[in-house]
Residue frames as qw, qx, qy, qz and C-alpha x, y, z in Angstrom:
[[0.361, -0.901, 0.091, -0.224, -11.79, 11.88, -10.34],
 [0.944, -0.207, -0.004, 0.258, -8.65, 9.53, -9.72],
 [0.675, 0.376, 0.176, 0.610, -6.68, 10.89, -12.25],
 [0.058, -0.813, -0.007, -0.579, -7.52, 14.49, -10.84],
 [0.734, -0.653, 0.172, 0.074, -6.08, 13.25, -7.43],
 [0.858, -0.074, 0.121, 0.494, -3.24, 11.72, -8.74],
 [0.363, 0.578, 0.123, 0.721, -2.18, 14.69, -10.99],
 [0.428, -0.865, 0.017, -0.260, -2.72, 16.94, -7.46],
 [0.766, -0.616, 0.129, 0.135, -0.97, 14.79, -5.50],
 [0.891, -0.065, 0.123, 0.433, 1.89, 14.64, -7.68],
 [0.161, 0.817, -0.008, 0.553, 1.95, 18.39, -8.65],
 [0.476, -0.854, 0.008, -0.212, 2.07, 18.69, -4.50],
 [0.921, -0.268, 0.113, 0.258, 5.04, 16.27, -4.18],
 [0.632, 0.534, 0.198, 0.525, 6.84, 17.52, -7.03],
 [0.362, 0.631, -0.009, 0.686, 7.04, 20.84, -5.83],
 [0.621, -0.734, 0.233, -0.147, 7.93, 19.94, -2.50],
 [0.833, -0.193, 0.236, 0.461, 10.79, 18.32, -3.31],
 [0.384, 0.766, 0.272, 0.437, 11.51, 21.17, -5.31],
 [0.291, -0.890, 0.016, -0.350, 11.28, 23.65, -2.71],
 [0.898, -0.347, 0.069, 0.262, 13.03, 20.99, -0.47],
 [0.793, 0.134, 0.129, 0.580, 16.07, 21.02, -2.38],
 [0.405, 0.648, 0.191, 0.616, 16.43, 24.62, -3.49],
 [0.008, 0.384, -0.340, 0.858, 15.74, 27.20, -0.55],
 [0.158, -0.215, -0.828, 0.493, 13.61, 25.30, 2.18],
 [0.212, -0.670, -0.663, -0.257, 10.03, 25.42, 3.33],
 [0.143, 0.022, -0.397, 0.906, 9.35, 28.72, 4.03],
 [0.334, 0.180, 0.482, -0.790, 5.53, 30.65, 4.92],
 [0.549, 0.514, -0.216, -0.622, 4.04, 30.99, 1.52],
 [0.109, 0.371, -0.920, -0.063, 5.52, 27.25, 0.92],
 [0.154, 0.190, 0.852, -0.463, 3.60, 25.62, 3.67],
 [0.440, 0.267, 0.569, -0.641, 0.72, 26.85, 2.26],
 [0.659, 0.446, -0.249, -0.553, 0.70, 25.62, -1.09],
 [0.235, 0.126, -0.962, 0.065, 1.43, 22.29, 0.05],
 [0.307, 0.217, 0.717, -0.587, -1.37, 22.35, 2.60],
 [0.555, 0.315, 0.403, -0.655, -4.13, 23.36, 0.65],
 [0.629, 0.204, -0.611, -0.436, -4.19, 21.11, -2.42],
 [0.224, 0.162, -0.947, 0.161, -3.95, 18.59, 0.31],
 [0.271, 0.196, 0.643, -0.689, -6.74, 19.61, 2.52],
 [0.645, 0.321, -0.400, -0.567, -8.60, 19.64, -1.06],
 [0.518, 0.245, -0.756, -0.318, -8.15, 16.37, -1.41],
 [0.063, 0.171, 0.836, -0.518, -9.41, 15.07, 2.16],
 [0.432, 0.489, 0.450, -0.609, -12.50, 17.00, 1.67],
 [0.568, 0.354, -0.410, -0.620, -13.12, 15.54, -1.93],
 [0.522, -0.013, -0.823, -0.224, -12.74, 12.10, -0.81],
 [0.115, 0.272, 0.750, -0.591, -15.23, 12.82, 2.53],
 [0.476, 0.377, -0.170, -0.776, -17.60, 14.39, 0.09],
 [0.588, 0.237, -0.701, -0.327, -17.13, 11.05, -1.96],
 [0.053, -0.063, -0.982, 0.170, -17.51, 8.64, 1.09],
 [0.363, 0.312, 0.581, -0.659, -20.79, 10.16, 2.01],
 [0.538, 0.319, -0.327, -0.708, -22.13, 10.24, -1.54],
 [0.311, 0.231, -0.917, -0.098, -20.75, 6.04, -1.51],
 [0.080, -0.001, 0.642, -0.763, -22.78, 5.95, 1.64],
 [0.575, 0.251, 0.313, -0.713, -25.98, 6.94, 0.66],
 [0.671, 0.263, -0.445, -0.532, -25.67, 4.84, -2.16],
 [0.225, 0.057, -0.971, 0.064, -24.87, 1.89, -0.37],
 [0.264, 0.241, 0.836, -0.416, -28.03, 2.16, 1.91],
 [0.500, 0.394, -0.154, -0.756, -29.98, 2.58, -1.40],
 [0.600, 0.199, -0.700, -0.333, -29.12, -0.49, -2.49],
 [0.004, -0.092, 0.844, -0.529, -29.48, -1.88, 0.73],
 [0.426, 0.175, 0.534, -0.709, -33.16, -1.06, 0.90],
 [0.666, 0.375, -0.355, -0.538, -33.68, -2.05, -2.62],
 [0.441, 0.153, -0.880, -0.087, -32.12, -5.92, -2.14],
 [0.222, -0.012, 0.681, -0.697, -34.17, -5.54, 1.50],
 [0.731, 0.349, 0.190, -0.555, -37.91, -5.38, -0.35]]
C-alpha cells in the first residue's frame, strides 16, 4: 500500500506544479488536488484502526 501512496502523492504534486507553472489553480484544479489527498487520509485512518485492533489482539494474547 506504500508504493500506492507514494505513486498518488507524487502524481498529486506533479501536477500541481504543473498547473502551478502553466495557468494557475483554477475550480476544476482544486479539486483534483483535493481528492486524491482526502483519499489518502482516509486510507491511512482506515489503516490505523485496522493497526489498532491488532495491537489489542496481541495485547490480550501476551496478557493470558
Amino acid at each position: 500500500m506504500f508504493v500506492i501512496r507514494l505513486y498518488i502523492a507524487g502524481l498529486t504534486l506533479t501536477f500541481l506544479l504543473g498547473t502551478v507553472v502553466t495557468s494557475g489553480i483554477g475550480l476544476l484544479e482544486s479539486i483534483v488536488i483535493v481528492c486524491p489527498l482526502l483519499y489518502l487520509i482516509l486510507d491511512i485512518k482506515e489503516e490505523l484502526q485496522s493497526l489498532r485492533l491488532l495491537e489489542a489482539r496481541v495485547s490480550t494474547f501476551l496478557a493470558s
